[in-house]
Backbone as ProteinMPNN parsed JSONL, in Angstrom:
{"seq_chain_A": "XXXXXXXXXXXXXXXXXXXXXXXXXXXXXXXXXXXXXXXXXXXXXXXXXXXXXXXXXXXXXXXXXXXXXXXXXXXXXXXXXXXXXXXXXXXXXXXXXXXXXXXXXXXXXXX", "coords_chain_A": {"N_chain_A": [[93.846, 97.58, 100.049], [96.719, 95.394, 99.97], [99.96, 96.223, 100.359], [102.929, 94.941, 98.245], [105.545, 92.768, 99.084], [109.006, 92.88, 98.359], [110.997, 91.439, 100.246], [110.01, 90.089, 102.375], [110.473, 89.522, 105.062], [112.645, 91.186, 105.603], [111.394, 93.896, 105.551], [109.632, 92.922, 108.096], [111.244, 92.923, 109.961], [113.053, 95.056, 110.148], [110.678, 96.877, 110.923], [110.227, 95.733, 113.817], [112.836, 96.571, 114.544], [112.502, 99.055, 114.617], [110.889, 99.307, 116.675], [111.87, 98.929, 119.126], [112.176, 100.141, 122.051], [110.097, 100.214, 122.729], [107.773, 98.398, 124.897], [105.294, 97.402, 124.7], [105.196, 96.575, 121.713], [103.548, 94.38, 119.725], [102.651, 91.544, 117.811], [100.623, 92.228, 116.893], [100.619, 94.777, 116.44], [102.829, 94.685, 114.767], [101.84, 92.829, 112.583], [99.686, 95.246, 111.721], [101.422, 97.256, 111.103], [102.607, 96.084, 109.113], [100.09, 96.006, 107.433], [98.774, 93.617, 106.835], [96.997, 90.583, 107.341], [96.62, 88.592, 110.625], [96.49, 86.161, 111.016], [97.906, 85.485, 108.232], [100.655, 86.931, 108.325], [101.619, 85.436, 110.668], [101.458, 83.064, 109.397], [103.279, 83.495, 107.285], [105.763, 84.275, 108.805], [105.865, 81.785, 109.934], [106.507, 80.066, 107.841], [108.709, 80.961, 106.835], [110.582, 81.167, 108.194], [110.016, 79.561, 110.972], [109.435, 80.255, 112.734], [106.652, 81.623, 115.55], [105.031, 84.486, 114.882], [105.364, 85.942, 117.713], [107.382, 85.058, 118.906], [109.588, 85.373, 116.737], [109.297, 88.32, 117.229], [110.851, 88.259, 119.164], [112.959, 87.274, 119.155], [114.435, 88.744, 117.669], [114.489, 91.034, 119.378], [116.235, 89.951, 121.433], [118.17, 89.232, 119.918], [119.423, 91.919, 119.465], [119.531, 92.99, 121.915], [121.882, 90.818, 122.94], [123.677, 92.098, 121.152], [124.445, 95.097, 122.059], [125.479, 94.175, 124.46], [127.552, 92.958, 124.327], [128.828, 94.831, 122.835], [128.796, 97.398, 124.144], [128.567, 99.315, 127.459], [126.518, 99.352, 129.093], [124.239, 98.554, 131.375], [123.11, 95.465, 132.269], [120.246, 96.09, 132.82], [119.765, 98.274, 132.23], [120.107, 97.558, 129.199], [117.709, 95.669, 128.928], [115.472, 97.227, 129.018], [116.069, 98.952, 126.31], [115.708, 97.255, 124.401], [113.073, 96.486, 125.043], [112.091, 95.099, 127.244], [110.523, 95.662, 130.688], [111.142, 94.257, 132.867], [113.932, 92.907, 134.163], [114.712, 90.747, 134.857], [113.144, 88.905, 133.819], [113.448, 89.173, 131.399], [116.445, 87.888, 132.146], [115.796, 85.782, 131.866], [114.118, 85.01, 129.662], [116.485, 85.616, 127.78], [118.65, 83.474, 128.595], [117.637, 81.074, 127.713], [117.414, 81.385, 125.367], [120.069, 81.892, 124.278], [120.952, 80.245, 126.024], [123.055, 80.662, 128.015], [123.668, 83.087, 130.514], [122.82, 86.36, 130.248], [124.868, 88.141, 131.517], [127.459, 86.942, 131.115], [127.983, 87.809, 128.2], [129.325, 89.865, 128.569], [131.617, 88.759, 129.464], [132.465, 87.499, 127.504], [133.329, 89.404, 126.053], [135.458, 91.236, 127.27]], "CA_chain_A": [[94.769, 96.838, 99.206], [97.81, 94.747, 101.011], [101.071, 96.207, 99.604], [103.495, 93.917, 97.618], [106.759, 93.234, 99.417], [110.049, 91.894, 97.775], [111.498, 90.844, 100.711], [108.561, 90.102, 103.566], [111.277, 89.439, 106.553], [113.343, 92.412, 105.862], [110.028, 94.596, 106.31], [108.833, 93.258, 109.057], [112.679, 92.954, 111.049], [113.385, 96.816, 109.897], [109.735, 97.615, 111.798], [110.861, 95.15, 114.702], [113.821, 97.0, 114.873], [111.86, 100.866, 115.127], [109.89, 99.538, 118.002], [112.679, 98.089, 120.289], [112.006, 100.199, 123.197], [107.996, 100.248, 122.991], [107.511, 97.19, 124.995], [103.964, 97.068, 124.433], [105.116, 96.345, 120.44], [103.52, 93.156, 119.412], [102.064, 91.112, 116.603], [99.309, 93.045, 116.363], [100.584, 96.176, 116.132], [103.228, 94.058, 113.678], [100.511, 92.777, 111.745], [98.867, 96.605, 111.632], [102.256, 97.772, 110.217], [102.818, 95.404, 107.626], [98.87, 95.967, 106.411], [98.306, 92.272, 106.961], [96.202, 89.797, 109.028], [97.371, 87.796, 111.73], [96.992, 84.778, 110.071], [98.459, 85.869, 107.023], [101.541, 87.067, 109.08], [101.762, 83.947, 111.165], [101.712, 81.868, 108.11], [104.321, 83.913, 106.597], [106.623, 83.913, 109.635], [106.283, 79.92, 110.401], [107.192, 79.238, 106.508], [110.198, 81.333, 105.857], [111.51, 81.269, 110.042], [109.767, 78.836, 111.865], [108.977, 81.189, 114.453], [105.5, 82.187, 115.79], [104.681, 85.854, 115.689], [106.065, 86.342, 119.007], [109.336, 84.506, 118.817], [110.121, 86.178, 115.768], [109.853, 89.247, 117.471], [111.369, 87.975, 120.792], [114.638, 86.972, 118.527], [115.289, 90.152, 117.04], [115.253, 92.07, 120.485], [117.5, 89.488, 121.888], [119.902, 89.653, 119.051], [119.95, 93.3, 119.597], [120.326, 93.076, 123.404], [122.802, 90.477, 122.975], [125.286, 93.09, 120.728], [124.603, 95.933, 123.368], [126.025, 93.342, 125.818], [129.136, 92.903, 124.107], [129.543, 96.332, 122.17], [128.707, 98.775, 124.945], [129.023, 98.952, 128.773], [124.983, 99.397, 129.414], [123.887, 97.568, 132.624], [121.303, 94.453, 132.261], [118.807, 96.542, 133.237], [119.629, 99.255, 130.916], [119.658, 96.702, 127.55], [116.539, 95.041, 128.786], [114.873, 98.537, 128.933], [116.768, 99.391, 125.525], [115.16, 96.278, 123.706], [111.295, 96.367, 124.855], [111.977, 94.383, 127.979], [110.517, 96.198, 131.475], [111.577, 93.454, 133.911], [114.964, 92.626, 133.891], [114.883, 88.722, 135.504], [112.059, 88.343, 132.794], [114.97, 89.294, 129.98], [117.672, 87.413, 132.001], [115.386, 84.146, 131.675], [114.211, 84.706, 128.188], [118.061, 85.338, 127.126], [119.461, 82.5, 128.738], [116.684, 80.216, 127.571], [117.398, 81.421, 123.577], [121.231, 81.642, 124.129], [122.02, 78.806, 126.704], [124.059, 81.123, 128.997], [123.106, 84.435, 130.901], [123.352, 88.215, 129.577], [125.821, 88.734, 132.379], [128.272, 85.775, 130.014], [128.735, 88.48, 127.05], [130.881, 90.828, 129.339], [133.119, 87.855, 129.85], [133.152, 87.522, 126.388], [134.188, 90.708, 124.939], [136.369, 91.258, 127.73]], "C_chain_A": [[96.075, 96.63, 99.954], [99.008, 95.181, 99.961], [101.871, 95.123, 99.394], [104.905, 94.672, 98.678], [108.016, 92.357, 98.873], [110.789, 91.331, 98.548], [110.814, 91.287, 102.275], [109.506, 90.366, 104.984], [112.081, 90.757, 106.735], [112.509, 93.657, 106.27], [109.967, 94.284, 107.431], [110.346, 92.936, 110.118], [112.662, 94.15, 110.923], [111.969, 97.148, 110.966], [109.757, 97.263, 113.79], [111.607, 96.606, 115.562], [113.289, 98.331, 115.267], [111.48, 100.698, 116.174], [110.659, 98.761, 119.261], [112.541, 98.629, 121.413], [110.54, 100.781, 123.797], [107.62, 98.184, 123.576], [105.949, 97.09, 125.188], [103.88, 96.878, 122.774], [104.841, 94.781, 120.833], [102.954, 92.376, 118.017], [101.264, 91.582, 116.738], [99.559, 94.327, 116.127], [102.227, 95.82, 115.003], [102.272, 93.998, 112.432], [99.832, 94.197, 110.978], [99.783, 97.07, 110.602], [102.525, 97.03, 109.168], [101.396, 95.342, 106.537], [98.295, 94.732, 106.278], [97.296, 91.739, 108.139], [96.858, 89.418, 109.522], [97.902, 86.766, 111.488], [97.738, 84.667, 109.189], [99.943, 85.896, 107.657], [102.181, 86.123, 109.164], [102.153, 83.228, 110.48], [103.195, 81.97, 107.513], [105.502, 83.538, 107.433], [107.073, 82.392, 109.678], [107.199, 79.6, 108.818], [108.395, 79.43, 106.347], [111.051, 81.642, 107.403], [111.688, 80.064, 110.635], [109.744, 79.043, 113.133], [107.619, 81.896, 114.366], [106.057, 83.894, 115.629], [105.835, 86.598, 116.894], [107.645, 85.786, 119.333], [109.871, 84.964, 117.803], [110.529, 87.885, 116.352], [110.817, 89.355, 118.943], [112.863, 87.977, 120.27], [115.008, 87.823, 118.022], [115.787, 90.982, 118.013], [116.141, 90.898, 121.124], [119.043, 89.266, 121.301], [120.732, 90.886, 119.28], [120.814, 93.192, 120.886], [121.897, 92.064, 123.379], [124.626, 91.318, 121.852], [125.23, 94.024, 121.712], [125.41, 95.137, 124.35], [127.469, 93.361, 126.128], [129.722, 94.162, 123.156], [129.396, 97.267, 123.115], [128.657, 98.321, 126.715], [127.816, 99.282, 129.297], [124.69, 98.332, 129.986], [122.933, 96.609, 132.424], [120.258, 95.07, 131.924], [118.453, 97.287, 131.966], [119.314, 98.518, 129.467], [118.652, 96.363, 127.42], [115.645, 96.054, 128.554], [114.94, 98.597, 127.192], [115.784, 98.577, 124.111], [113.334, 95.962, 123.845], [111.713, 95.592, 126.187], [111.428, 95.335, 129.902], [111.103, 95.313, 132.737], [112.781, 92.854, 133.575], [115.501, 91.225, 134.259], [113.736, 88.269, 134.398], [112.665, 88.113, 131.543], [115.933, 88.102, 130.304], [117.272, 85.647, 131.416], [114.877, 83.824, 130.47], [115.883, 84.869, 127.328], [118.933, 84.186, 127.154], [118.918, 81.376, 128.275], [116.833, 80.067, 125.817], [118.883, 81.077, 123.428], [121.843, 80.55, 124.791], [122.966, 79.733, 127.658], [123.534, 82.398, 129.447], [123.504, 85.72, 130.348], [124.629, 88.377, 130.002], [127.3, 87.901, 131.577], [128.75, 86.53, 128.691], [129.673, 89.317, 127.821], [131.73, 90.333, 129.495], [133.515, 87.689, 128.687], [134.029, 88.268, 125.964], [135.195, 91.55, 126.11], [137.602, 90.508, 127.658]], "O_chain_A": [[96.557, 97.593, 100.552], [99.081, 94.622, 98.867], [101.73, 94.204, 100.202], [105.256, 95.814, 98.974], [107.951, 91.133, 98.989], [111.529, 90.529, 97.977], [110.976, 92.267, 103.001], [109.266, 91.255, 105.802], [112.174, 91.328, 107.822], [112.868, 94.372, 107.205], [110.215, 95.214, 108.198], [110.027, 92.691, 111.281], [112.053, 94.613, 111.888], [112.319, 97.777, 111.965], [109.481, 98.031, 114.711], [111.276, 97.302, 116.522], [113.683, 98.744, 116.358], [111.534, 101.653, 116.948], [110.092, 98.136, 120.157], [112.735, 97.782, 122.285], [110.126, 101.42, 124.765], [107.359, 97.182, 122.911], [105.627, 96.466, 126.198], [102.752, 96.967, 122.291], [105.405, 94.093, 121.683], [102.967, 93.151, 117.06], [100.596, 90.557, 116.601], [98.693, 95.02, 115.593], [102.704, 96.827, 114.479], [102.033, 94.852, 111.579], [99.516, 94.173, 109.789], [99.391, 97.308, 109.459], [102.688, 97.669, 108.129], [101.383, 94.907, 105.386], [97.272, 94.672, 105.596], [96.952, 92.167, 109.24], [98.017, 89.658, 109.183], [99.058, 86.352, 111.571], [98.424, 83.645, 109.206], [100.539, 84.826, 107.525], [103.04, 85.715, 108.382], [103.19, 82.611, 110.724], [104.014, 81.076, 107.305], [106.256, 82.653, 107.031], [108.196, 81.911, 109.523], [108.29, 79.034, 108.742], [109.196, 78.608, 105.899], [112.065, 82.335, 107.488], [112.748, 79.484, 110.871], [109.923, 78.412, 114.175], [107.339, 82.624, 113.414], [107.09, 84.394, 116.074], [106.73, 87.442, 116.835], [108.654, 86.212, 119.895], [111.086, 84.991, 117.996], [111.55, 88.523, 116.097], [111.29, 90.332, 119.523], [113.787, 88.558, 120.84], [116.218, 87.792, 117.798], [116.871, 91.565, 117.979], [117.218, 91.462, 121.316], [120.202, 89.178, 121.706], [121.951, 91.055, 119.316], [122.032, 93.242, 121.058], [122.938, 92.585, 123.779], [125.846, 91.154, 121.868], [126.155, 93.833, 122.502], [126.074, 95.832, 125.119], [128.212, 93.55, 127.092], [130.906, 94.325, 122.863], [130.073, 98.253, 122.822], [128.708, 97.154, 127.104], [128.071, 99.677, 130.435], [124.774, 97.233, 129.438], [121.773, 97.022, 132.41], [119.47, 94.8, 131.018], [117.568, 97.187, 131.116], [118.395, 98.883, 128.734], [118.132, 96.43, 126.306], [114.829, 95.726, 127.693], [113.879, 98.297, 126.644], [115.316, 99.161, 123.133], [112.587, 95.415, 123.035], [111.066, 94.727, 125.597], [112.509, 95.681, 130.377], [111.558, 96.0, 133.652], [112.716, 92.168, 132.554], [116.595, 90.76, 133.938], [113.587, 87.054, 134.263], [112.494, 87.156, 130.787], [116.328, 87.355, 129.409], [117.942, 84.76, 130.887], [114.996, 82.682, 130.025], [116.212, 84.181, 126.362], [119.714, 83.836, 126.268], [119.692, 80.423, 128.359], [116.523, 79.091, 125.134], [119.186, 80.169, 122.653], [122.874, 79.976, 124.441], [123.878, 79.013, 128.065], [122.803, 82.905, 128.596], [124.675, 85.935, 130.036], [125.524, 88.692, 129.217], [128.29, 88.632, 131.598], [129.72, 86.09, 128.074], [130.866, 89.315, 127.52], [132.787, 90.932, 129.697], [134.728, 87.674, 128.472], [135.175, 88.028, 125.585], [135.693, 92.593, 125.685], [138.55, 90.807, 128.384]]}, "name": "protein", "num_of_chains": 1, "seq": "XXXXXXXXXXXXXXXXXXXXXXXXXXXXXXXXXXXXXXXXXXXXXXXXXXXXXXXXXXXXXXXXXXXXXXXXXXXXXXXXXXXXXXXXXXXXXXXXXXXXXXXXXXXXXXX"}
């Protein structure tokens, strides 16, 4: 039996958020934790986001990494680690690709 949830995105961001430095977390082990299918998921995500699966969870660790960037003094490497990311030119090119400017661009900020 698929538990009832009153607010589907806040579930599955809060489980997001537990598994930020398991970078082998993905929609399927999403999916697993929310008790759902894939499809089911998927469906859910595209309607109330408009993000696959995987960009849903790609945008939560880059939100994160992007406050580490500008709240704390943790090196590239270290945030990309911090967030699920093991390659750190693999982070800088999915960050700059969601934000339009490089990781290394929040230190100038919040300086």
């Amino acid at each position: 039996m698929k538990p009832l949830y009153h607010d589907f995105l806040t579930v599955a961001r809060n489980i997001v958020e537990s598994k930020f430095d398991d970078e082998s977390f993905g929609c399927p082990a999403l999916c697993e934790a929310l008790k759902m299918s894939r499809s089911h998921v998927h469906r859910k995500l595209v309607e109330e986001t408009s993000y696959s699966c995987s960009e849903f969870i790609q945008k939560i660790r880059l939100e994160k990494a992007k406050e580490l960037l500008i709240n704390t003094n943790h090196s590239i490497y270290e945030v990309a680690f911090k967030v699920g990311y093991s390659d750190a030119n693999y982070f800088s090119r999915s960050f700059s690709k969601i934000y339009g400017f490089p990781p290394s661009h929040c230190r100038q900020i919040s300086a």
